[in-house]
Every structure is written in structure tokens, then in C-alpha cells.
PAFIDREN-697715 format. One record per residue (C-alpha): x, y, z; residue number from 1. Coordinates in Angstrom, 1 decimal, padded with zeros to 4 digits, m for minus. Each point is the difference from the previous one (the first is absolute). Layout:
N
        X        Y        Z   pos
        X        Y        Z   NUM
...
This chain:
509
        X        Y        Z   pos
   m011.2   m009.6   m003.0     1
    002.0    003.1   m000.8     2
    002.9   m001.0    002.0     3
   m000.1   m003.5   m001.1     4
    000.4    000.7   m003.6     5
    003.1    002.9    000.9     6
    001.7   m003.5    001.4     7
   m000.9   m002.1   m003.0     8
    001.3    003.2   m002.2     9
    003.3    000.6    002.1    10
    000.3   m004.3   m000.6    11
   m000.4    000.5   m003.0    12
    002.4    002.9   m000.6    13
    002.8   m002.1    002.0    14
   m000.2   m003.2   m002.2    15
    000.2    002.8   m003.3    16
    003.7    000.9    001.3    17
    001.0   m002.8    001.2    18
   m000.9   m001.7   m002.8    19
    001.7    002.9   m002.4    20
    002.9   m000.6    002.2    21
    000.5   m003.4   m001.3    22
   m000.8    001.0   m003.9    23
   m002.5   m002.1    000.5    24
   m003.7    000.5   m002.5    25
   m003.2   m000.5    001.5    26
   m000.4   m003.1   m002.8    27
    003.7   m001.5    001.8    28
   m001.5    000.5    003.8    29
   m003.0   m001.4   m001.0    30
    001.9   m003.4   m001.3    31
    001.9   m000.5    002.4    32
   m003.2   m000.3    002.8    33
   m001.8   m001.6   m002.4    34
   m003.0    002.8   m000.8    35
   m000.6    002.4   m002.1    36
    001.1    003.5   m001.7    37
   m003.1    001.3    000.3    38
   m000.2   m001.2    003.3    39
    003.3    001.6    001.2    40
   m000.9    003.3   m001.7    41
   m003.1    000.2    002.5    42
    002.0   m000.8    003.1    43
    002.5    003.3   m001.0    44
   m003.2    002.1   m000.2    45
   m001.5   m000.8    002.9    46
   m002.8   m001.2   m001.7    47
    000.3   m003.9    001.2    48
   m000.3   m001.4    003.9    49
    003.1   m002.2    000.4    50
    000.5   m003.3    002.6    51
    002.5   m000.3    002.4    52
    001.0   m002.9   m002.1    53
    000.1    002.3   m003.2    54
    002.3    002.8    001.6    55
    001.9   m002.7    000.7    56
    001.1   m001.9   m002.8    57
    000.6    003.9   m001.4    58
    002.4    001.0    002.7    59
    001.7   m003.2   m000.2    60
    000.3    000.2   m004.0    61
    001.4    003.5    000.2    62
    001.6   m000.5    002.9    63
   m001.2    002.7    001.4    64
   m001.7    000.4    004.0    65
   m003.5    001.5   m001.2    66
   m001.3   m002.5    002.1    67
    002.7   m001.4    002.7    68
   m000.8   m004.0   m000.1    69
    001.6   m001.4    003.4    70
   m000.3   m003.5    000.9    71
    000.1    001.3    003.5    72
   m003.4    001.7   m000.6    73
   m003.2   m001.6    000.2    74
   m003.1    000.9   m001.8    75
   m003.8    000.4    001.8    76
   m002.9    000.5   m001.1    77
   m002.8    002.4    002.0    78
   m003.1   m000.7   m000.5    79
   m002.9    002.6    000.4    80
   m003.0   m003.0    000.4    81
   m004.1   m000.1    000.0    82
   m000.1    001.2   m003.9    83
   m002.3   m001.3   m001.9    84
    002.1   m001.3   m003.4    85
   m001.5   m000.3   m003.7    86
    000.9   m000.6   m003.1    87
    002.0   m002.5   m002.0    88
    003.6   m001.5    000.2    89
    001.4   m002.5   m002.3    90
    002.3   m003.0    001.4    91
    003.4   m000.5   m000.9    92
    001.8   m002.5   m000.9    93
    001.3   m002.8    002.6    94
    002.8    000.7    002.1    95
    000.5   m003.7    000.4    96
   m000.6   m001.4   m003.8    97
    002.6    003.3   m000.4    98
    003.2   m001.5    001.9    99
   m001.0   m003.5   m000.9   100
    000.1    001.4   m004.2   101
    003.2    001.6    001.1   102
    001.4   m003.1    001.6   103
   m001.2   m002.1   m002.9   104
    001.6    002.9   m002.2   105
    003.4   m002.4    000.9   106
   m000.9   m002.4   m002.1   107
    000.2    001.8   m003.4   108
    003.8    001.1   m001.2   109
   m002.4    002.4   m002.8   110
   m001.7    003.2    000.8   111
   m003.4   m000.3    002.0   112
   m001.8    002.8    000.0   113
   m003.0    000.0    003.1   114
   m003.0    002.0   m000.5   115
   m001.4    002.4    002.5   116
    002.4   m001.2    003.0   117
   m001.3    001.6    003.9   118
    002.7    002.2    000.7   119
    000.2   m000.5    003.7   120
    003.0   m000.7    002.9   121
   m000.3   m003.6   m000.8   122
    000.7    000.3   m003.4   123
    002.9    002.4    000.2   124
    001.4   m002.7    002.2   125
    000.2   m002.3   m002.6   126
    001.1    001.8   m002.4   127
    002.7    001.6    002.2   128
    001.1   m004.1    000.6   129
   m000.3    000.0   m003.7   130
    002.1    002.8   m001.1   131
    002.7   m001.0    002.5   132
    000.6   m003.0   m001.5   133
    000.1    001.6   m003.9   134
   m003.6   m000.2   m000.9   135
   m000.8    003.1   m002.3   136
   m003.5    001.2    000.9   137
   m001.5    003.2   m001.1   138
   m003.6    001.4    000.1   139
   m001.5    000.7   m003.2   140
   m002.8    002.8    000.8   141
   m003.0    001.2    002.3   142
   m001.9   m003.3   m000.7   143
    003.2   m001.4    002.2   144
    001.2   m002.9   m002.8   145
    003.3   m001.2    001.2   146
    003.1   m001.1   m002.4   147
    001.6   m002.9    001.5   148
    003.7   m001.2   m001.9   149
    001.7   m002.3    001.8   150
    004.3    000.2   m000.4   151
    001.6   m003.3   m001.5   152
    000.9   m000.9    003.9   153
   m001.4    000.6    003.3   154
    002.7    002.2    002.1   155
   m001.3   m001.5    003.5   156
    003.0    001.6    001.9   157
   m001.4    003.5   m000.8   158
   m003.0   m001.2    001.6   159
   m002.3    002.6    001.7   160
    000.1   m001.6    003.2   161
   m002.4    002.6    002.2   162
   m002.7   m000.4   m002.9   163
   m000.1   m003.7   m000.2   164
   m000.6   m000.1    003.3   165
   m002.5    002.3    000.5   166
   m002.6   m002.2   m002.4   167
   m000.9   m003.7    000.4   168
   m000.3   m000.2   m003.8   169
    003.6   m000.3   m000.6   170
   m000.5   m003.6    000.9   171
   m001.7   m000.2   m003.8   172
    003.5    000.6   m001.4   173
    000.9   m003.9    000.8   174
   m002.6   m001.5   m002.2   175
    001.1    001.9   m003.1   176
    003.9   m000.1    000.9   177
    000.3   m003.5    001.0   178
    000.9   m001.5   m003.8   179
    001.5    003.2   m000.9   180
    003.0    000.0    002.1   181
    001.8   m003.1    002.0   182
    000.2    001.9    003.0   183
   m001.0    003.5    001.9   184
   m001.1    001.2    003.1   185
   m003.0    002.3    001.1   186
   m000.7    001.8    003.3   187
   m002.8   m000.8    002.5   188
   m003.0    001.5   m000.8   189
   m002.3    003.3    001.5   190
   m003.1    001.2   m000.4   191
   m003.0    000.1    002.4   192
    000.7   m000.9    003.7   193
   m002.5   m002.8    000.2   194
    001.5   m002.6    002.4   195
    001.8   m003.2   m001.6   196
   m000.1   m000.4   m003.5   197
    001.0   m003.1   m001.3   198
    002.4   m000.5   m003.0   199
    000.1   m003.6    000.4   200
   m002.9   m000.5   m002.6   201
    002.1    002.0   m002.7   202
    003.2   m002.4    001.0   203
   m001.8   m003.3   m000.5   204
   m001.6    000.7   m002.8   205
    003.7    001.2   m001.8   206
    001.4   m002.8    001.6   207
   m001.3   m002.2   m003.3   208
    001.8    001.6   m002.7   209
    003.7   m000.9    002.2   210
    000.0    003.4    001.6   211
    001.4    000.1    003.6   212
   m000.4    003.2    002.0   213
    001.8    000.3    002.8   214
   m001.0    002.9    003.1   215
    003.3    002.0    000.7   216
    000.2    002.8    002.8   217
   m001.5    002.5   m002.7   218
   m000.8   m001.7   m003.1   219
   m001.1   m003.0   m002.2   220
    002.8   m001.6   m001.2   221
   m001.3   m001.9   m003.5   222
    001.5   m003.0   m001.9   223
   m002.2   m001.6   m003.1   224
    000.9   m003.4   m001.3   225
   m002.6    000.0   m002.6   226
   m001.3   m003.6    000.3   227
   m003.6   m001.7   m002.1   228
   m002.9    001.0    002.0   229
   m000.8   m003.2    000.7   230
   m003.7    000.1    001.2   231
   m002.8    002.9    000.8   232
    000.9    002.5    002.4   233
   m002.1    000.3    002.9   234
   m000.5    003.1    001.5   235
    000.1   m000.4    004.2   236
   m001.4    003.9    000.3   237
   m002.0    001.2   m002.6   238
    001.6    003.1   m000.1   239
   m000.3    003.0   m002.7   240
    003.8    000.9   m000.2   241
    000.8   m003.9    000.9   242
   m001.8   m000.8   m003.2   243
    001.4    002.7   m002.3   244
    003.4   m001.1    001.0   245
   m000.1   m003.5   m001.0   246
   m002.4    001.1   m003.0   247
    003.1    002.1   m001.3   248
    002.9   m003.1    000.8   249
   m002.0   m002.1   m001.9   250
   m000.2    002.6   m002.7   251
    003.8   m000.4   m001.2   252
    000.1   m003.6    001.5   253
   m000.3   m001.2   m003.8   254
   m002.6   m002.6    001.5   255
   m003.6   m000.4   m000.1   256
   m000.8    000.3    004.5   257
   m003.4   m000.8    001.4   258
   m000.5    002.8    002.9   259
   m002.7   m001.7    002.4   260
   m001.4    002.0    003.5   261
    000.6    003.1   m002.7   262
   m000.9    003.2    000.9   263
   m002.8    001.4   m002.7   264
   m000.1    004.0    001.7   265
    000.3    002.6   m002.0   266
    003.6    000.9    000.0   267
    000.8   m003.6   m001.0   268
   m002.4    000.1   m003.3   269
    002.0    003.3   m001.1   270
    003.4   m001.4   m000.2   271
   m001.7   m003.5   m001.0   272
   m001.6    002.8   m003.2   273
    003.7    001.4   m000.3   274
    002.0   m003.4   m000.2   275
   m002.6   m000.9   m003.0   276
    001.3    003.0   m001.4   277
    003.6   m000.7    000.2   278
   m001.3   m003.5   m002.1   279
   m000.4   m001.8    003.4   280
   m002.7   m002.5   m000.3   281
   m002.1   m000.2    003.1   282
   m002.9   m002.1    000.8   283
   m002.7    000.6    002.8   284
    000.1    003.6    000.8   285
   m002.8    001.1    002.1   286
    000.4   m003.6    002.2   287
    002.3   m001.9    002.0   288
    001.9   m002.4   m002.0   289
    002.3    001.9   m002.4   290
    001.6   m001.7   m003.3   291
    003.1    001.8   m000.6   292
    001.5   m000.7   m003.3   293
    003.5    001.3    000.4   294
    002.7    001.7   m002.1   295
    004.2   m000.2    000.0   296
    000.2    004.0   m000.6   297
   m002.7    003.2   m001.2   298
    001.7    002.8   m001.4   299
   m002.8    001.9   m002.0   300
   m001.9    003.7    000.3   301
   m003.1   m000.5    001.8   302
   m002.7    002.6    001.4   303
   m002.5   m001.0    002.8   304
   m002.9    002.2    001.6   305
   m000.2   m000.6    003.7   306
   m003.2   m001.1    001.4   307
   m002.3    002.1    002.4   308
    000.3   m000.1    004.0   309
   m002.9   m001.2    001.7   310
    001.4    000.6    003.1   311
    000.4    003.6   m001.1   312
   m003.8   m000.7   m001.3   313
   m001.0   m001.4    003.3   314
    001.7    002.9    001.9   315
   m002.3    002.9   m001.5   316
   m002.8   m002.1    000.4   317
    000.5    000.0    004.1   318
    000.8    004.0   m001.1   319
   m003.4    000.4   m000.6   320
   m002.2   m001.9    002.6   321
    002.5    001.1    002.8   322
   m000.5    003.3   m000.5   323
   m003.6   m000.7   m001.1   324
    000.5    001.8   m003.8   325
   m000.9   m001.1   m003.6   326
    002.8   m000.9   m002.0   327
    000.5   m001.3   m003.5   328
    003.0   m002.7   m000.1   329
    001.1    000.0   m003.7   330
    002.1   m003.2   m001.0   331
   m000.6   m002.5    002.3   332
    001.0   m003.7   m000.8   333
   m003.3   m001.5    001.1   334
    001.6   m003.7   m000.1   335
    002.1    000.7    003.1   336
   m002.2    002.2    002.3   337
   m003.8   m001.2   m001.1   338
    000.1   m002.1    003.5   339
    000.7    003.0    001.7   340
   m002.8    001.8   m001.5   341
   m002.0   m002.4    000.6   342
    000.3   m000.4    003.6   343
    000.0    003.4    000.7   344
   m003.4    000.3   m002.2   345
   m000.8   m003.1    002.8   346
    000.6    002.6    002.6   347
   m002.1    003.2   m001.8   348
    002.1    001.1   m002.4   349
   m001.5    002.0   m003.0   350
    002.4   m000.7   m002.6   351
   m001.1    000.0   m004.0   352
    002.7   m001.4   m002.5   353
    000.1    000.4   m003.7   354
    000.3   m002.2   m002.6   355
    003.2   m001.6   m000.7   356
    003.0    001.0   m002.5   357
    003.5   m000.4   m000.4   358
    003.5    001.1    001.4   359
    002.7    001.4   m001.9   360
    001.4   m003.3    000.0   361
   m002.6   m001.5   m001.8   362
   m000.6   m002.8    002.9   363
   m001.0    001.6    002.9   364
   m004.0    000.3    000.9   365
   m001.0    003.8    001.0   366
   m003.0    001.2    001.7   367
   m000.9    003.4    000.8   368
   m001.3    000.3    004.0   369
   m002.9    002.4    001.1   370
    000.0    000.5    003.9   371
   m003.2    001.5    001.5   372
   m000.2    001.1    003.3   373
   m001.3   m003.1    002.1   374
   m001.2   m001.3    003.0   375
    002.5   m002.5    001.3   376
   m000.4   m003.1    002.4   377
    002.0   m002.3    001.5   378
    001.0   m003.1   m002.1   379
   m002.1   m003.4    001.2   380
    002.9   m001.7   m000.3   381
    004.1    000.6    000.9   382
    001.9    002.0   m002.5   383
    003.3   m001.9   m000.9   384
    002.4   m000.4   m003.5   385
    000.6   m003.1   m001.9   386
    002.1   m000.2   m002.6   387
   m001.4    000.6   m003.6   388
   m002.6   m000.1   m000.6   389
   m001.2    000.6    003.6   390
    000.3    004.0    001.4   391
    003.7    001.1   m000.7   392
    002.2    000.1    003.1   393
    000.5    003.3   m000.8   394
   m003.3    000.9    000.1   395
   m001.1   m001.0    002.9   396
    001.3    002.7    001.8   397
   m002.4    002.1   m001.7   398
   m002.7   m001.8    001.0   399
    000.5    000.1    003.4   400
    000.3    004.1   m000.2   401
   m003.2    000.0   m001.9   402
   m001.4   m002.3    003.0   403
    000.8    003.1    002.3   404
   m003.1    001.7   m001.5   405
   m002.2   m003.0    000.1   406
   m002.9   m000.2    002.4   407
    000.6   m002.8    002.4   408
    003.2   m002.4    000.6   409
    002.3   m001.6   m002.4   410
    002.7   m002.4    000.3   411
    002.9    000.3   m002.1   412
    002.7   m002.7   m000.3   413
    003.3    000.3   m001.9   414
    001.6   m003.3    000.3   415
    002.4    001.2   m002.8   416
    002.8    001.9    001.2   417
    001.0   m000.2    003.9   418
   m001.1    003.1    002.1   419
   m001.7    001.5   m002.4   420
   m003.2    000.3    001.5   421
    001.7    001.5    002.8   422
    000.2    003.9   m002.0   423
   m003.7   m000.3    000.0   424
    000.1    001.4    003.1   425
    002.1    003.0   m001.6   426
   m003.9    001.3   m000.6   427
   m000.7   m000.1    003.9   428
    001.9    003.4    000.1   429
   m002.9    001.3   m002.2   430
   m002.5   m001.4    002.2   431
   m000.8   m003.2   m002.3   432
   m001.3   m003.0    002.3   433
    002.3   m002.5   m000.2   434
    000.7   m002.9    002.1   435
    002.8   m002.1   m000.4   436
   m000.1   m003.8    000.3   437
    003.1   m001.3   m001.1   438
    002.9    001.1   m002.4   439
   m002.6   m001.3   m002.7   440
   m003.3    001.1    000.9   441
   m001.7    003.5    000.5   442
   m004.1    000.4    000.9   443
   m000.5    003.3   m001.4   444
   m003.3    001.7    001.2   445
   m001.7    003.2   m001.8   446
   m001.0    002.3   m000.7   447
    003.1    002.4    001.0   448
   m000.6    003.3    001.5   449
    003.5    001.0   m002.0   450
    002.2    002.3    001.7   451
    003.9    001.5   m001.1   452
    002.8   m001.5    001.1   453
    004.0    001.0    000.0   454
    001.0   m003.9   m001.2   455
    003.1   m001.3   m001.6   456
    000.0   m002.2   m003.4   457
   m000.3   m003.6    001.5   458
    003.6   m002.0   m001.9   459
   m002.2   m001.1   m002.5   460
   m002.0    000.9   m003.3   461
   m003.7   m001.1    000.6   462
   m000.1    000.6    003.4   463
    001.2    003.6   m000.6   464
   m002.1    000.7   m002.9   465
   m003.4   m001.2    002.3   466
    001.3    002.5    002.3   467
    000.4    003.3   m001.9   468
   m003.9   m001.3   m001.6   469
   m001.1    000.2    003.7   470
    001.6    003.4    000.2   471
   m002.2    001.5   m002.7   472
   m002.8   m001.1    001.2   473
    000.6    001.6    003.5   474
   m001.2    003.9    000.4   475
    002.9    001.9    001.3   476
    004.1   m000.2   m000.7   477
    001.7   m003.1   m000.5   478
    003.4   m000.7   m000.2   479
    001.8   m003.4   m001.7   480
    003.5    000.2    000.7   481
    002.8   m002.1   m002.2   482
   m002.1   m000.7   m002.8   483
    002.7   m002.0   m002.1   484
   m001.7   m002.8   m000.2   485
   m002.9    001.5   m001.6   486
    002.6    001.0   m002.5   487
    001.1   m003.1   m000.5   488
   m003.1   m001.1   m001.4   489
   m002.5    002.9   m001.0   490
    000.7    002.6   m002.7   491
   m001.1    003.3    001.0   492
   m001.8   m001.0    002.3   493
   m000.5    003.1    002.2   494
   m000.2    002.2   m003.5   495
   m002.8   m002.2   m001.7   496
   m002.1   m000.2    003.4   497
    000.5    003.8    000.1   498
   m001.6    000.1   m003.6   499
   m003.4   m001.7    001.4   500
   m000.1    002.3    002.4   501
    002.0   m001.2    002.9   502
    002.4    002.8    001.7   503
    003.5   m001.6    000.8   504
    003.0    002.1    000.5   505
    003.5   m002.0   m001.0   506
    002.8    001.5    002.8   507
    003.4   m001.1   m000.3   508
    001.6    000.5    003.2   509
């Protein structure tokens, strides 16, 4: 403990001068990285624990190598497993309502201001895209609220190439873009390696508002005709990002467009809840046929609290029966994971929610979430996502990892994404049971005898977060090696596990 605070004090004592150095106050550090004075004043005296993620926006800011951030270097997580955890954790906001707001963000030449923003990889992405092109973006203080002012024109030739194509949500950027400018072009999209992922749904859904978008070598090359929307648009996928795209063209289409197949997730009804605040009028949210009633242009301040993650809600939940712990889940919105919780009360789960109140934004349903220690059995019938209002995609993963601890044998099918179920078998290294039937399907039989593993982050986020949950609830030494991913969609993670008393070391190596 002794030696851990002489390295947060020498931390601290090197941001002081560099800081000096710069004639910087601790009230200009602190607005530039978006917290506080008070905050900063800590961090000098040692008196604060500090992220990876902290110590670097500092060193960046001051331009100074406290902390040496290499792209070169990956990060890993080891995990010291069989602890029991306790406690309570409060979710955060989504990550995907996040770059969907952001995207959306587009739409409005005033100031938006976004309310308690996850400040994660994915997110720096975007606004990385976002600042190339001459979008001012600036965060406001600890409660992360991000300032978003958009310039008079787009500079797509400074765009940050390597960014955009590290995140599949730059493919949001059409939707809001499309009436704004006659023509531009956007790179092929990243984000989780998860087999073949269609864009052909977002294409033929533009395709109505006399867009063309042609596939180059490494980009989208978009032309918009604006032309009457003649009939309703029918949705071939009902996809979440597929949806908000076309949700946000027929925004600033300056016509009213039915949206049929819509998806009604939860990302969706938070820019639906934004566009009514840029005086969008929009009919249906919560269900799959969408009235949009579109605007020529929206140029006024608005401020929008983002909505809670249930995925992040769902996550801690498989925290706690994995690793056999009671946990209290503050902040849960109980509309998009109350079929989870239910089918994992199906299976034994002793889980007590509270009654009901609302989110910052005013729309958003929360819940509180009491997990008990419990007795788990195999589900009676195969686990497997459908889209909203069935179990979120997303989810399932989690499922299946709880599954692992489950007496008897489970099949898991995640007809979703191709290969997916494939990185269940990423838990056979920790002695999980699992049998693989096709690309698709797992049978998963438990209870697992957990032991460590030495395991590298599977090239997605789920997959890599069920993982590292497996980890802690294996006695002995883990380690999770390249943990971006996890990153790119959790905040903290690693600290905030630590703080229910999980032991994870963060190396950079």
C-alpha cells in the first residue's frame, strides 16, 4: 500500500511540473480533459488513484511522456480469480445510444450538448472522425457532458481515416449527411471481427430519398438527388444502426416517411427522444413502424441525457452469478433486459428488482437489480436473441457464460452474427464444457470446475468481456491479453470490478 501511494505521489508530482511548465492552473488542466479543479488538485497530491485512460489524456494535453501512449503497445488485464465480489455498481450510459447521439449530433448546425456520454475507445473514435472533419467537441466536467459545435462545412478531406475505420458506426454519418451535402465519400467501416456484415440494408433503405452509394477500393462514394419519398420504406433487416440511419435521412428529408420493419431497441428510442428535441416530430417510438415528420434544416441549442446500458446492466448481472456473489445493479433500464431476467430467474436466478423511476432523460424506465447468490440450472429450452423485444443479441453472450455454471446442458444458438458462437469455445481453455455444433450453436454443460488460463481477447467485444467474467471466477492467475476491445465498449472496466472486490492488474506492455 505504502509503495503504491509513493507512485501515485511521484504521478502526481510529475503532472505539478509539467503542468507549471506550460503556465498552465489546475482550473485550465482540468478544462481541457473535461474534470475538475478539485479533482486535478487530488491527482498532484497523491491523494487520487488515476486510469490508464486518465494519465493519458494528461500526458497528451501537456504533452508530456508521464505515461508513454504507443499504438504499438497493447494493454492486458491479469486477473487474480475465485473472489468472492460484493457490493454495488451503477451502469453507465450506452456505448451504442452514445455514437448513434453523436452521429445524429450531424443533423443540428447549433450546439448540442449530450449528457453523461461513456467515455470509452468507441467514442473517441467518433469523435476523433468528428474533429477531423471540423466538428468542435469539448467535455464539460466529471459527469462526462460533451459540447458538440459543428463548423459551417464539413472538411471531409482532413478526414481521420485510421479512426473511421476502426468503428462500424461511421456508417450513421450517411443518414444525417445525405441532404446536407450533394456529394462525399466515407471509408469502409471496423469494429468487431464478426464475419460478414452486411451494409446492403443501410443502402436500400437510402436508396429512397435519391441517394446512390457507390463501393470504391476504400470508401463509399455518396451522391443524393433529393427526390419525394414516394411510399413507406421497408426495412429488409431490422437492424439497430440500419434503422437510426434512415430515421436521421428522413429527419432533414423535409417530408413526413413511414419507417416499417423499424427497429424499436434501445439505441433507436434515444436518438428517436433526441430528434423530438431538435423539433423533429416522430411517431411510434418503442415499435416498428416509425412516422418521421421531417425538417429542411435544425440549427438550435439542444441538451439530451443519454439513456442507461442494459447490456452494461446485463454484464454485472452475469458478474455476480458467475462468480456466485451478491451484487446490487443500480440503474438498469428494466424495458430492455426484463426478458433476460426473466429467463435466467427460469433457470434459478434470485434476482429482486425495485420499483421503477426515471432516467436523466426523463424517458427512460430504471430499475434497481438485487443478485443473490443462486442455485442455477440449465434452461428447458435453447437460449437464442431476437430482435427487440426478444433477448438482445448482445446479450446473449452472457447468457451462455452464465450457462457455464448451470447444472446440466444447455444449448445456445446465436444465429445473429456469423462465427460468433465459435469464441464460446474461448472458455474451453478454462475448462468450461463446451461442444461445438456449428458456427451457430454451442451446448454448454455445467457446472464448471473453473481453472486459469493465459488467453488472448477473442477480436470482439462480448465475446471478450464473457471471457475475463470466466477469469474471475477461476481460483489462481489469469491472464487476458489485448483487451482493446473491452475498451472499446466498457468504461473502467477493470477499475470498477476492482471496486467490488475483483483484483485485476492493467499492464501495458
Amino acid at each position: 500500500m505504502k509503495k503504491e501511494q509513493a507512485y501515485l505521489e511521484k504521478i502526481g508530482h510529475l503532472i505539478q511540473e509539467s503542468r507549471l511548465n506550460k503556465n498552465l492552473t489546475q482550473a485550465d488542466l482540468a478544462e481541457r480533459i473535461g474534470t475538475s479543479q478539485s479533482a486535478i488538485n487530488r491527482i498532484e497530491g497523491g491523494k487520487q488513484n488515476i486510469t490508464l485512460e486518465m494519465l493519458a489524456r494528461i500526458s497528451e494535453e501537456l504533452s508530456s511522456e508521464i505515461i508513454s501512449v504507443n499504438a504499438q503497445k497493447k494493454t492486458n488485464f491479469k486477473v487474480h480469480g475465485g473472489r468472492e465480489l460484493s457490493g454495488e455498481i451503477t451502469v453507465k450510459t450506452s456505448k451504442n445510444a452514445a455514437v448513434g447521439l453523436l452521429c445524429a449530433s450531424l443533423l443540428n448546425k447549433g450546439k448540442t450538448t449530450l449528457r453523461r456520454v461513456a467515455r470509452i475507445e468507441e467514442v473517441n473514435r467518433i469523435l476523433e472522425v468528428l474533429n477531423s472533419i471540423g466538428v468542435k467537441t469539448k467535455w464539460l466536467n466529471e459527469q462526462n457532458d460533451l459540447e458538440i459545435i459543428p463548423p459551417a462545412e464539413l472538411d471531409f478531406k482532413n478526414m481521420d481515416i485510421e479512426a473511421a475505420k476502426r468503428t462500424r458506426s461511421i456508417l450513421m454519418f450517411l443518414g444525417p449527411l445525405l441532404h446536407q451535402y450533394e456529394s462525399f465519400r466515407i471509408p469502409f467501416s471496423g469494429g468487431c471481427n464478426l464475419g460478414t456484415r452486411t451494409v446492403e440494408p443501410h443502402l436500400s433503405g437510402l436508396k429512397h430519398f435519391g441517394t446512390n452509394i457507390v463501393a470504391e477500393a476504400d470508401y463509399y462514394d455518396v451522391k443524393n438527388t433529393p427526390r419525394e419519398v414516394e411510399k413507406s420504406i421497408l426495412l429488409t433487416e431490422r437492424g439497430d444502426t440500419t434503422t437510426e440511419n434512415i430515421i436521421m435521412a428522413a429527419a432533414l428529408s423535409g417530408q413526413t416517411v413511414t419507417i416499417r420493419n423499424a427497429s424499436p431497441n434501445y439505441m433507436v428510442q434515444d436518438v428517436c427522444f433526441f430528434l423530438e428535441k431538435l423539433g423533429v416530430k416522430v411517431k411510434g417510438i418503442g415499435t416498428t413502424t416509425l412516422t418521421i415528420h421531417g425538417l429542411n434544416s435544425v440549427s438550435k441549442d439542444v441538451e439530451y441525457a443519454v439513456s442507461e446500458d442494459p447490456i452494461e446492466a446485463v454484464t454485472f448481472v452475469a458478474v455476480a452469478l458467475v462468480t456466485n456473489s451478491e451484487l446490487s445493479i443500480k440503474r438498469a433500464p428494466i424495458e430492455f433486459v426484463e426478458l433476460e431476467l426473466e429467463t435466467l430467474r427460469q433457470m434459478g436466478a434470485n434476482i429482486e428488482i425495485s420499483e421503477e423511476y426515471f432516467s436523466y432523460n426523463g424517458r427512460t424506465r430504471l430499475v434497481d437489480i438485487l443478485v443473490k447468490k443462486s442455485k442455477l440450472h440449465a434452461a428447458k429450452d435453447k437460449l437464442h436473441a431476437l430482435p427487440f423485444p426478444g433477448i438482445n443479441m448482445d446479450n446473449l453472450p452472457f447468457l451462455g457464460l452464465i450457462a457455464t455454471v448451470a447444472e446440466g446442458r444447455t444449448l445456445v444458438h446465436d444465429w445473429s452474427y456469423e462465427n460468433r458462437a465459435i469464441y464460446f469455445t474461448e472458455l474451453s481453455k478454462l475448462n468450461a464444457q463446451i461442444e461445438l455444433v456449428d458456427p451457430h450453436r454451442v451446448y454448454i454443460t455445467g457446472p464448471t470446475r473453473w481453472k486459469p488460463a493465459d488467453a488472448v481477447a477473442p477480436p470482439a467485444l462480448r465475446p471478450s468481456v464473457v471471457v475475463m467474467i470466466a477469469m474471475l471466477a477461476a481460483p489462481g492467475v489469469s491472464t487476458l491479453r489485448d483487451v482493446y476491445n473491452i475498451n472499446r465498449g466498457y468504461e473502467d472496466f477493470a477499475e470498477r470490478l476492482n471496486s467490488l472486490g475483483a483484483k485485476i492488474e492493467t499492464l501495458v506492455v
